[in-house]
N, CA, C and O atoms as a DFTB+ gen file, in Angstrom:
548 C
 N C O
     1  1      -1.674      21.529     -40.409
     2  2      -0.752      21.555     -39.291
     3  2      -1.501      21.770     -37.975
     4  3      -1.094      21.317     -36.906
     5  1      -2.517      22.422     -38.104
     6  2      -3.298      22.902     -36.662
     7  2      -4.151      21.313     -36.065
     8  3      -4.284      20.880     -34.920
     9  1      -4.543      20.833     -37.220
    10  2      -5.118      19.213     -36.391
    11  2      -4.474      18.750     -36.402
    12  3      -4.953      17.662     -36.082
    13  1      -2.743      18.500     -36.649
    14  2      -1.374      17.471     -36.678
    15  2      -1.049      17.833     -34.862
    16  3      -0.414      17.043     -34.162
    17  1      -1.447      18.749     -34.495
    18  2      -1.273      19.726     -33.262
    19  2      -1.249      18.994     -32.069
    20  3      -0.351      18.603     -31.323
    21  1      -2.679      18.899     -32.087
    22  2      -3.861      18.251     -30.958
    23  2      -3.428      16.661     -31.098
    24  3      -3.195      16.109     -30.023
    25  1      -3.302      15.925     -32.196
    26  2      -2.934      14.801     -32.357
    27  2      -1.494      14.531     -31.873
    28  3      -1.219      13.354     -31.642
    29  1      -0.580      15.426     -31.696
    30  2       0.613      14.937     -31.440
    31  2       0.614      15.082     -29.930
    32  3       1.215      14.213     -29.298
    33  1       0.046      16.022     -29.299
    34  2      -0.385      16.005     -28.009
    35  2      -0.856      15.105     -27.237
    36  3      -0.638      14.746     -26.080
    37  1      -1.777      14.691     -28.357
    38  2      -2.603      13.373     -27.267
    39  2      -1.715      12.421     -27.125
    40  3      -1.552      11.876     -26.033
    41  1      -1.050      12.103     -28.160
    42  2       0.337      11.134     -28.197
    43  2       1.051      10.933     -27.554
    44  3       1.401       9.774     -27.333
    45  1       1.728      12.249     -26.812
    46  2       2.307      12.492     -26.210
    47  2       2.016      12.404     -24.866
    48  3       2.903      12.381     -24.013
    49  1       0.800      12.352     -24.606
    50  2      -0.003      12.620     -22.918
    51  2      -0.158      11.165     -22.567
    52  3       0.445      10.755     -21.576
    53  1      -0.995      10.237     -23.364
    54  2      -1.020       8.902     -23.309
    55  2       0.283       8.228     -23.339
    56  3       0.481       7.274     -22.587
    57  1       1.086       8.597     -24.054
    58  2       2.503       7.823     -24.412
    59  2       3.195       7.719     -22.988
    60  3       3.662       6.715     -22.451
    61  1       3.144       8.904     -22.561
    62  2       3.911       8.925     -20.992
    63  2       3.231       7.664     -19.691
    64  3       2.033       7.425     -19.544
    65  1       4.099       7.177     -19.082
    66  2       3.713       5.880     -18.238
    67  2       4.801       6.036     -16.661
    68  3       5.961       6.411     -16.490
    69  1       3.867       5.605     -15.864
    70  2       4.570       5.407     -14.704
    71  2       5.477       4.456     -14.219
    72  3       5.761       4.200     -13.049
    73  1       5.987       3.861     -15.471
    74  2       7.044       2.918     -15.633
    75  2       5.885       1.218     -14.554
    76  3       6.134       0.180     -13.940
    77  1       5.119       1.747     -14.837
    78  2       3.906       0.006     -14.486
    79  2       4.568      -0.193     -12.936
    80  3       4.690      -1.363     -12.574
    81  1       4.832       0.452     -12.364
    82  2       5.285       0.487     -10.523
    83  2       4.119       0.359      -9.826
    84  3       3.601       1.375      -9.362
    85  1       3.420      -1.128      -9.612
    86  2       2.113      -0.801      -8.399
    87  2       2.794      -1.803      -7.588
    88  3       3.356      -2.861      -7.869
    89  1       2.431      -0.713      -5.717
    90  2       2.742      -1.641      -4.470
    91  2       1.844      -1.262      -3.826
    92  3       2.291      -0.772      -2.788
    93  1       0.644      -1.210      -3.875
    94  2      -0.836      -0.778      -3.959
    95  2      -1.020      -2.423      -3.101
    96  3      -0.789      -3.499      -3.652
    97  1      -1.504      -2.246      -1.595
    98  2      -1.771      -3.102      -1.031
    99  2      -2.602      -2.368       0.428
   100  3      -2.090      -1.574       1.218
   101  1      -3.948      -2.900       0.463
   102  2      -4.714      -2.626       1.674
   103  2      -4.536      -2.640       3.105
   104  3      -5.204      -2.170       4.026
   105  1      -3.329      -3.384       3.046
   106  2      -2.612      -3.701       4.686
   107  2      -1.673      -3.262       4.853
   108  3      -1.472      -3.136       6.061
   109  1      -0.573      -2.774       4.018
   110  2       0.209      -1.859       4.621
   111  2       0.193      -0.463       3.500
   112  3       0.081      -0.388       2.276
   113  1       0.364       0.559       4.596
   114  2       0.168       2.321       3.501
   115  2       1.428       2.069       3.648
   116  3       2.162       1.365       4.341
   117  1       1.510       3.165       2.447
   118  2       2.417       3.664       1.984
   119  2       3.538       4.806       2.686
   120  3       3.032       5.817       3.173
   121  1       4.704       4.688       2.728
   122  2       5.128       5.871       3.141
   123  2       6.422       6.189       2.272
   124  3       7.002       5.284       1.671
   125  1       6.823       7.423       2.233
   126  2       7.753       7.808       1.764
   127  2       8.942       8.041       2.426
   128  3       9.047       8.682       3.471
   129  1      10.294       7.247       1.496
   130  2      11.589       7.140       2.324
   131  2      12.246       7.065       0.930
   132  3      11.793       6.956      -0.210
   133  1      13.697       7.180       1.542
   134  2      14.627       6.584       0.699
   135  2      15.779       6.386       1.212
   136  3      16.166       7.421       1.753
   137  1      16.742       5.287       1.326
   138  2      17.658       5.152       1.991
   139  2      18.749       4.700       0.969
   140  3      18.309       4.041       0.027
   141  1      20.625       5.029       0.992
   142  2      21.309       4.879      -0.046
   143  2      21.826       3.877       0.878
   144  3      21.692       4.079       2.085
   145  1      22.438       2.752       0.428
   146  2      23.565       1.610       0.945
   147  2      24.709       1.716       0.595
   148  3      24.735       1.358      -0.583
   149  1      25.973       2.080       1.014
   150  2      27.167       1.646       0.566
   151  2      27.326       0.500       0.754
   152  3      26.993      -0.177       1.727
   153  1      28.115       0.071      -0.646
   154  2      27.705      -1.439      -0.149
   155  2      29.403      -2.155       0.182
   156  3      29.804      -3.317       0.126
   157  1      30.135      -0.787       0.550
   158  2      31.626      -0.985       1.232
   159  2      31.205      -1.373       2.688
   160  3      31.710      -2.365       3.213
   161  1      30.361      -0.666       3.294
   162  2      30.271      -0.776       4.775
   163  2      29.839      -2.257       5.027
   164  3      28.978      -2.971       4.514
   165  1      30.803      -2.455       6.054
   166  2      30.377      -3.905       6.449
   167  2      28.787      -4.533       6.631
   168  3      28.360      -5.645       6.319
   169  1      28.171      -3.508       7.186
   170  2      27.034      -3.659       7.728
   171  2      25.964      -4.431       5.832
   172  3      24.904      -5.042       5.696
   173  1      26.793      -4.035       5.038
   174  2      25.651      -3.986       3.787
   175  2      26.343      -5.082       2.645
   176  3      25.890      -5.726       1.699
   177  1      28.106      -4.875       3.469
   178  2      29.322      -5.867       2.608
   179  2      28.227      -7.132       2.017
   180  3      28.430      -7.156       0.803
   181  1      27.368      -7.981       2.296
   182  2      26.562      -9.006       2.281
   183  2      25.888      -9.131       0.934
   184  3      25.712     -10.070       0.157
   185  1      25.559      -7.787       0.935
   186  2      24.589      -7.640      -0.646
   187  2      25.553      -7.138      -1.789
   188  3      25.228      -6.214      -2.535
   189  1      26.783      -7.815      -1.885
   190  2      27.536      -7.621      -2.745
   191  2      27.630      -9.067      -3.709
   192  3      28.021      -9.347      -4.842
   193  1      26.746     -10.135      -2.002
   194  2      26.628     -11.551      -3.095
   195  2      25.916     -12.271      -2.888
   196  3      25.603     -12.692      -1.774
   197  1      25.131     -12.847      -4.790
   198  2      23.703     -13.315      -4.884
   199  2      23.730     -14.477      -3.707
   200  3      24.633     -15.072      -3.119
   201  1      22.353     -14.500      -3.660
   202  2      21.766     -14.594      -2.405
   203  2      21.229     -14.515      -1.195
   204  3      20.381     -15.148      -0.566
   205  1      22.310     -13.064      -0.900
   206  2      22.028     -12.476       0.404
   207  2      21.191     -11.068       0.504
   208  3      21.308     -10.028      -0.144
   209  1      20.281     -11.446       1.589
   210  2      19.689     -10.222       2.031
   211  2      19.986      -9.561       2.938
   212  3      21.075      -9.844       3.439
   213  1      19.060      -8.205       3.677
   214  2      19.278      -7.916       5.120
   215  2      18.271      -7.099       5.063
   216  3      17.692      -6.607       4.094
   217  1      18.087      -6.982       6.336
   218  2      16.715      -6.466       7.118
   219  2      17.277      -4.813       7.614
   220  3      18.173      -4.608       8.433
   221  1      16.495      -3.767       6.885
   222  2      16.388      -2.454       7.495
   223  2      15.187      -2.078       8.146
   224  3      14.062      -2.050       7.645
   225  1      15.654      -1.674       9.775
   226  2      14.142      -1.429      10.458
   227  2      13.921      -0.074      10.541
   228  3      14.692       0.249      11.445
   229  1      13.299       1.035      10.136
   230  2      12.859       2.123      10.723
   231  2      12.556       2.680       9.207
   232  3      12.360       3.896       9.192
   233  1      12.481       2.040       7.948
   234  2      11.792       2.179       6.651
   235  2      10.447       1.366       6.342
   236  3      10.188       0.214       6.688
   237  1       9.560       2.363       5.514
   238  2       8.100       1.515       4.884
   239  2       7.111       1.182       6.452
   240  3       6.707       1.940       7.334
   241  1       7.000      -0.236       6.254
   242  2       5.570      -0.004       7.340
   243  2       6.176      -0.921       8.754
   244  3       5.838      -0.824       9.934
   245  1       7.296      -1.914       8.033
   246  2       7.742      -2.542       9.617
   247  2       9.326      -2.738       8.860
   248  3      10.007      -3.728       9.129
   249  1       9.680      -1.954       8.147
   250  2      10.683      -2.005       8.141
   251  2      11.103      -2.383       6.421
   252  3      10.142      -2.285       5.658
   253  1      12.445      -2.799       5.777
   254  2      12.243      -3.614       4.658
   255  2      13.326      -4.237       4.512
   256  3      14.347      -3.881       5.101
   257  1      13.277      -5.403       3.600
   258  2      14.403      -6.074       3.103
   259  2      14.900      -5.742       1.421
   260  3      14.211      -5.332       0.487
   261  1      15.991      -6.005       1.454
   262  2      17.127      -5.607       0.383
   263  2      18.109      -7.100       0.296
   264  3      18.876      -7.683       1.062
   265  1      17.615      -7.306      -1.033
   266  2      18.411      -8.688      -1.836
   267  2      18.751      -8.547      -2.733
   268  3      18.138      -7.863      -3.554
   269  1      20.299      -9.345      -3.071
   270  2      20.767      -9.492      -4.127
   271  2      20.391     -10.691      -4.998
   272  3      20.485     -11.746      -4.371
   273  1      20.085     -10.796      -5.968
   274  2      19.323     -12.171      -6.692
   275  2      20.650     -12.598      -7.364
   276  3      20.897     -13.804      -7.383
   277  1      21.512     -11.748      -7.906
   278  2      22.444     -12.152      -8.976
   279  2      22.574     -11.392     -10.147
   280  3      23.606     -11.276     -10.808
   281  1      21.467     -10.869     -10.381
   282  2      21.192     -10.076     -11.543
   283  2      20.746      -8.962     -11.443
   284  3      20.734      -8.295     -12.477
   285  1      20.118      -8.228      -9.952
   286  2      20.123      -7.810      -9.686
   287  2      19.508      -7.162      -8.323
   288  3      19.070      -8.101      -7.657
   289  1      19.349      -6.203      -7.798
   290  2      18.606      -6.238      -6.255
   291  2      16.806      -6.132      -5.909
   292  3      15.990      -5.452      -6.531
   293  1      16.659      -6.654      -5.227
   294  2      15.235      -6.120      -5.253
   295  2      14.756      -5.957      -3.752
   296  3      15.149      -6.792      -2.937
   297  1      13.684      -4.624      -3.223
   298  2      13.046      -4.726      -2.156
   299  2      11.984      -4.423      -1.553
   300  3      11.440      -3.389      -1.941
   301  1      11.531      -4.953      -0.773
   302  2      10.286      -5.863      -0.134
   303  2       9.646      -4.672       1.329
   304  3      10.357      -4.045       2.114
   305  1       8.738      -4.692       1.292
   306  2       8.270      -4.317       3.052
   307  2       8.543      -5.720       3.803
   308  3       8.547      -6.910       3.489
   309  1       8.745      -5.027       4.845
   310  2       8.858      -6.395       5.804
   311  2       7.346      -7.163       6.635
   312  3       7.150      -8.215       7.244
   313  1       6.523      -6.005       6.257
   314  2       5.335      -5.942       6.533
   315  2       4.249      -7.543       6.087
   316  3       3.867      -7.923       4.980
   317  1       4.112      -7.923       6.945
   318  2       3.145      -9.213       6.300
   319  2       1.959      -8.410       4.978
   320  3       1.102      -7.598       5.328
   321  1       2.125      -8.787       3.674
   322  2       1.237      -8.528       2.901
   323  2      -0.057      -8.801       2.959
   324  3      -0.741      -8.059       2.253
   325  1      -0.911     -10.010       3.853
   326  2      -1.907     -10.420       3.772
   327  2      -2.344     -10.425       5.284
   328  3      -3.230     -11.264       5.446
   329  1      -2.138     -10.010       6.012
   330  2      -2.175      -9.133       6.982
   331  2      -2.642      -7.916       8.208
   332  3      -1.550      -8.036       8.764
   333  1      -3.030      -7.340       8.680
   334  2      -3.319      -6.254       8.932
   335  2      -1.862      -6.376       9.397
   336  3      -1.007      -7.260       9.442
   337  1      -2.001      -4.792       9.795
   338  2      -0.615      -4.326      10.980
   339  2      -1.137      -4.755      12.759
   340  3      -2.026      -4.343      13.504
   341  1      -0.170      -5.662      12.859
   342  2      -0.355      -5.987      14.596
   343  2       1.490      -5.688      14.720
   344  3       2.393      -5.161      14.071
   345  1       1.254      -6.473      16.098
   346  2       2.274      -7.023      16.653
   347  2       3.088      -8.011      16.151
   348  3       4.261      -7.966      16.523
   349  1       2.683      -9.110      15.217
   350  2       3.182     -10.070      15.061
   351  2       3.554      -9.658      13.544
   352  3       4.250     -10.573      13.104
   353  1       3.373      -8.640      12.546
   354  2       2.936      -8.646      11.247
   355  2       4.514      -8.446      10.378
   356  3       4.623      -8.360       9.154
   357  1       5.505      -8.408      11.255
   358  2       7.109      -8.460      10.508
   359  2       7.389      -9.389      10.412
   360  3       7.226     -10.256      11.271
   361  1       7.921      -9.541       9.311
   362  2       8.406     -10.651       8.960
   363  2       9.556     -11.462       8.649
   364  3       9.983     -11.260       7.512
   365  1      10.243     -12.403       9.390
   366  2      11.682     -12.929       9.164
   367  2      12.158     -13.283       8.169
   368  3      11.756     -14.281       7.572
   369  1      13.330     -12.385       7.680
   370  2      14.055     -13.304       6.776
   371  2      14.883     -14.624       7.253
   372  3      15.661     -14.700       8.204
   373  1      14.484     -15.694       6.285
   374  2      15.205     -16.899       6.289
   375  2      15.959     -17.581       5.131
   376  3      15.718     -18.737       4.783
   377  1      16.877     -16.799       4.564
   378  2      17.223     -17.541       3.355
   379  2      16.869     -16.791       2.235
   380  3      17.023     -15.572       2.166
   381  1      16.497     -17.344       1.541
   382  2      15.515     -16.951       0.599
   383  2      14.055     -16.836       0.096
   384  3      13.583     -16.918      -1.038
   385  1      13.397     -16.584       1.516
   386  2      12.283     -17.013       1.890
   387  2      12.209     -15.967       2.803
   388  3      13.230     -15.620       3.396
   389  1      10.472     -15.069       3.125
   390  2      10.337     -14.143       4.173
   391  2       9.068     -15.021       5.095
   392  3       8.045     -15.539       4.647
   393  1       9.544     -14.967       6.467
   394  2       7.792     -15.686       6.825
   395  2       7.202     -14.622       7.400
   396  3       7.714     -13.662       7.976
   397  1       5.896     -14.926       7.154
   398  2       4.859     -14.034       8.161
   399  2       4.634     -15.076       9.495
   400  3       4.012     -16.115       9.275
   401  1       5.130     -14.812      10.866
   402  2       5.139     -15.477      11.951
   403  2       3.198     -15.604      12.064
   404  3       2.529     -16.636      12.014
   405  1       2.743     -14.256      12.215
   406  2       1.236     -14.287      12.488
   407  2       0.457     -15.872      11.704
   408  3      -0.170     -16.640      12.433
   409  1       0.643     -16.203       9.989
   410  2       0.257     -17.200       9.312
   411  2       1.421     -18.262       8.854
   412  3       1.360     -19.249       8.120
   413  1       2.165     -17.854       9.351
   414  2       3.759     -19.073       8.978
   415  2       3.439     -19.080       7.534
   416  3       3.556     -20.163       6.960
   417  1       3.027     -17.980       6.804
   418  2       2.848     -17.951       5.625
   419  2       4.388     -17.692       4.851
   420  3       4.904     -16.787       5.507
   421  1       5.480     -18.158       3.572
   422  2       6.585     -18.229       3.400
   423  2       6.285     -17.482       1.993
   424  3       5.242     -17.666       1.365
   425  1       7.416     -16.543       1.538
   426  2       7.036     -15.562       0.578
   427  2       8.690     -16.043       0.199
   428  3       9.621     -16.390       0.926
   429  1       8.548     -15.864      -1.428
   430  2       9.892     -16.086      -2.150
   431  2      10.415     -14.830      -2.210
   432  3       9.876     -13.883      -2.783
   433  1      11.796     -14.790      -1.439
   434  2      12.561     -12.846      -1.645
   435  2      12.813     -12.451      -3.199
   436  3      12.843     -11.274      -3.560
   437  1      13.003     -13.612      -4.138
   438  2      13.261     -13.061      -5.468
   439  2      12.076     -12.660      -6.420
   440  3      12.273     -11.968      -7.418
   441  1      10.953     -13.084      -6.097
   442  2       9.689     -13.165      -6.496
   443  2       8.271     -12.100      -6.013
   444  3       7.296     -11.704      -6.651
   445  1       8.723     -11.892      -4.588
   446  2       7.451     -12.019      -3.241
   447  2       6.385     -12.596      -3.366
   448  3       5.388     -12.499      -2.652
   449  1       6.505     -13.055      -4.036
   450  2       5.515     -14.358      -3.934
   451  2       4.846     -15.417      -3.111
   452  3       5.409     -16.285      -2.444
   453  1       4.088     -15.297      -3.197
   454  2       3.779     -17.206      -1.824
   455  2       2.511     -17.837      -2.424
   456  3       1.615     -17.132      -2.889
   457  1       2.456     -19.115      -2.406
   458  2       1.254     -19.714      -2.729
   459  2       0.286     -19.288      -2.087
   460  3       0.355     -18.822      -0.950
   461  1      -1.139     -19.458      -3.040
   462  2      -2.334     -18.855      -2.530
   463  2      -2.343     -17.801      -1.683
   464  3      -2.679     -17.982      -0.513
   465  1      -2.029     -16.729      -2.075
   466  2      -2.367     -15.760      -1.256
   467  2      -2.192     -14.529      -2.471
   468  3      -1.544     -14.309      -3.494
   469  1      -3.367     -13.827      -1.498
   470  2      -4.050     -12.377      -2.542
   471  2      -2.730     -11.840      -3.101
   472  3      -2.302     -11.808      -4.255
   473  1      -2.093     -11.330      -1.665
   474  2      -1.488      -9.936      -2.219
   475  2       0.231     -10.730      -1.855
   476  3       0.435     -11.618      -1.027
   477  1       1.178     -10.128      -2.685
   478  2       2.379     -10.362      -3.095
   479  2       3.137      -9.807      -1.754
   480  3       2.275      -9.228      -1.092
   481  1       4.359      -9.752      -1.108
   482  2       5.184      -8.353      -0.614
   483  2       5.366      -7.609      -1.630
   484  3       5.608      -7.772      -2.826
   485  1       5.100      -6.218      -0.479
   486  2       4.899      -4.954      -1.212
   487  2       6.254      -4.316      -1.455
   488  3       6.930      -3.744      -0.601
   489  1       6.620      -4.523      -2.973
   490  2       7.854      -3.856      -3.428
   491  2       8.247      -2.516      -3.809
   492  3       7.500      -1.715      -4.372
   493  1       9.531      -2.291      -3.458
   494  2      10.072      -0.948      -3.837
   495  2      10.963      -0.538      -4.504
   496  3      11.819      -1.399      -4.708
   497  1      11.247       0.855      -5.158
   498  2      11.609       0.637      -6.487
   499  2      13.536       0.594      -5.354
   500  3      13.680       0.754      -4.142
   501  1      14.696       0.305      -6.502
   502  2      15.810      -0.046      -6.243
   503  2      16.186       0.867      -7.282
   504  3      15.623       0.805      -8.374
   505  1      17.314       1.925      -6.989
   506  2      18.496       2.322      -8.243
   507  2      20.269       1.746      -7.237
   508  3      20.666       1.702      -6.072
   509  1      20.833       1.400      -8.720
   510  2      22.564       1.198      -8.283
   511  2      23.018       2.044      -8.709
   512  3      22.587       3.049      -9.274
   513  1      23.843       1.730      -8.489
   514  2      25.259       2.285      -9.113
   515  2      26.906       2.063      -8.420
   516  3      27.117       1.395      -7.408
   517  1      27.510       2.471      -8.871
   518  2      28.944       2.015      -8.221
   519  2      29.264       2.248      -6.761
   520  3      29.787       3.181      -6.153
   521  1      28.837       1.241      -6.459
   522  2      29.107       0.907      -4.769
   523  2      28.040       1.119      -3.958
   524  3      28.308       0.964      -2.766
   525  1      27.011       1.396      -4.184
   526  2      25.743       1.512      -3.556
   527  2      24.532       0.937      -4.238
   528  3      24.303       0.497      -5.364
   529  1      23.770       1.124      -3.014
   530  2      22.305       1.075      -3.580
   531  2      21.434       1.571      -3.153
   532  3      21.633       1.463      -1.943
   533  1      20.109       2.322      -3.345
   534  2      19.161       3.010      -3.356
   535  2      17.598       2.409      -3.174
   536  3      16.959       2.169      -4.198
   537  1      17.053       2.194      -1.983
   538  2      15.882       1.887      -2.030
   539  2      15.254       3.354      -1.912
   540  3      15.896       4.352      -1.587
   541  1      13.574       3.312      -2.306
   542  2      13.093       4.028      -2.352
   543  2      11.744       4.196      -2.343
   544  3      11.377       3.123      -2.822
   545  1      10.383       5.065      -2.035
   546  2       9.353       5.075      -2.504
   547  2       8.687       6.495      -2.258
   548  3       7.556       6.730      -2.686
């Protein structure tokens, strides 16, 4: 029982995971926020249907976006990922698509994705629940 001990421990220490969450990107730090959405208030009424996003400014590094895909929400820094931080480094939502004005570089909102390029938009984690939503980091 005394070496069943140490073995169930280690099990236990390794077993535990940070649920695989990296937004680990060189151009924009990190900061800590969290903001809840009702998603009664007009201002947010939008992300009640797939497709639509919206832009919150005074969260993350220039702000962030919050989309509904259909299945569920996901969100983004507004921050150009490939990038430094300037003046030009926020980025417009258009659709379903974010651009970086600085490289007219076009990032997919359901994905963050964009061809050829290093780093992804830097995502954040999302909780729901009935009538809201929760960005966070």
């Amino acid at each position: 029982m005394k070496r069943l001990l140490p073995l169930l421990l280690l099990l236990f220490v390794f077993g535990c995971d940070d649920d695989n969450f990296n937004n680990n990107n060189p151009n924009i730090p990190s900061y800590n926020f969290s903001v809840d959405l009702n998603l009664s208030l007009p201002g947010y009424n939008s992300l009640n249907y797939p497709g639509n996003g919206i832009y919150l400014g005074g969260y993350g590094a220039r702000g962030i976006f919050v989309f509904y895909t259909g299945s569920g929400y996901v969100a983004y820094d507004a921050a150009c990922p490939n990038q430094p931080i300037t003046a030009c480094s926020t980025m417009q939502l258009q659709g379903i698509v974010a651009v970086c004005p600085c490289d007219d570089v076009e990032y997919n909102i359901y994905t963050g994705q964009a061809s050829g390029q290093r780093y992804p938009m830097k995502p954040y984690r999302v909780q729901t629940g009935p009538g809201y939503v929760r960005v966070y980091n």
